[in-house]
N, C-alpha and C positions, 0 to 999 in steps of 0.2 A: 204636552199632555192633552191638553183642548184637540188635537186634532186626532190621536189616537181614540181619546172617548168618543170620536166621530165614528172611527173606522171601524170601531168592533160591532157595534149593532148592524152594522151593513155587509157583516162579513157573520150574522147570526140566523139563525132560523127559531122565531116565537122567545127571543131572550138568550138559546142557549146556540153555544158554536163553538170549532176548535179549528180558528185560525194558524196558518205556520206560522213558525214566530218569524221566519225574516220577511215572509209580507206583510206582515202587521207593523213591523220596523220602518222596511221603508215605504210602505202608505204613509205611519205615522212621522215620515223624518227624520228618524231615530237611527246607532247605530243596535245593531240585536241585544249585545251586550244591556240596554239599558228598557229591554222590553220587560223585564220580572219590574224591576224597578218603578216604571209606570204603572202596570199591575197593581201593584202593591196602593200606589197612589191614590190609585182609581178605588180599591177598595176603603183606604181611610174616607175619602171624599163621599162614599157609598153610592158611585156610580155604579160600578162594578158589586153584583151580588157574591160573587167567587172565581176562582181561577185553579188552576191548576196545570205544569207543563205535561207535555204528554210526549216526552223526550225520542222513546222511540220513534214516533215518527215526526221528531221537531213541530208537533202541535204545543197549542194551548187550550186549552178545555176552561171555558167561562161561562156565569151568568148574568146578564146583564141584569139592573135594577129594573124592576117596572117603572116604579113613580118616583124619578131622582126627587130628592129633599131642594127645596124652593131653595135651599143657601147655600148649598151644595157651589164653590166654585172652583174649578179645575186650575191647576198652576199658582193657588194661591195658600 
């Protein structure tokens, strides 16, 4: 999960971006299957502002947090 909350903001322009989800997979390591799933993660942890798939064209539509919360830690 730590490596995906890498991937997205470098795969964003100004916070917001719609990465495909099998490159965001395997940047992240991940099989695709479990990229909603980190997603999801990333928003409890409040890395992640929002997501959304955007299936037709195997994107994902997110926004990245500006100011992650100081206790914010990923995989925990």
């Amino acid at each position: 999960m730590q490596l995906t909350a890498l991937v997205l903001p470098a795969h964003t322009s100004d916070g917001f971006g719609s990465p495909e989800g099998d490159v965001l997979a395997r940047l992240g390591g991940h099989a695709p299957q479990q990229v909603e799933d980190l997603l999801d993660q990333l928003l409890r942890c409040r890395l992640l502002a929002a997501w959304q798939p955007l299936r037709e064209h195997d994107e994902i539509c997110c926004a990245c947090q500006r100011d992650a919360p100081s206790n914010a830690t990923p995989g925990r």
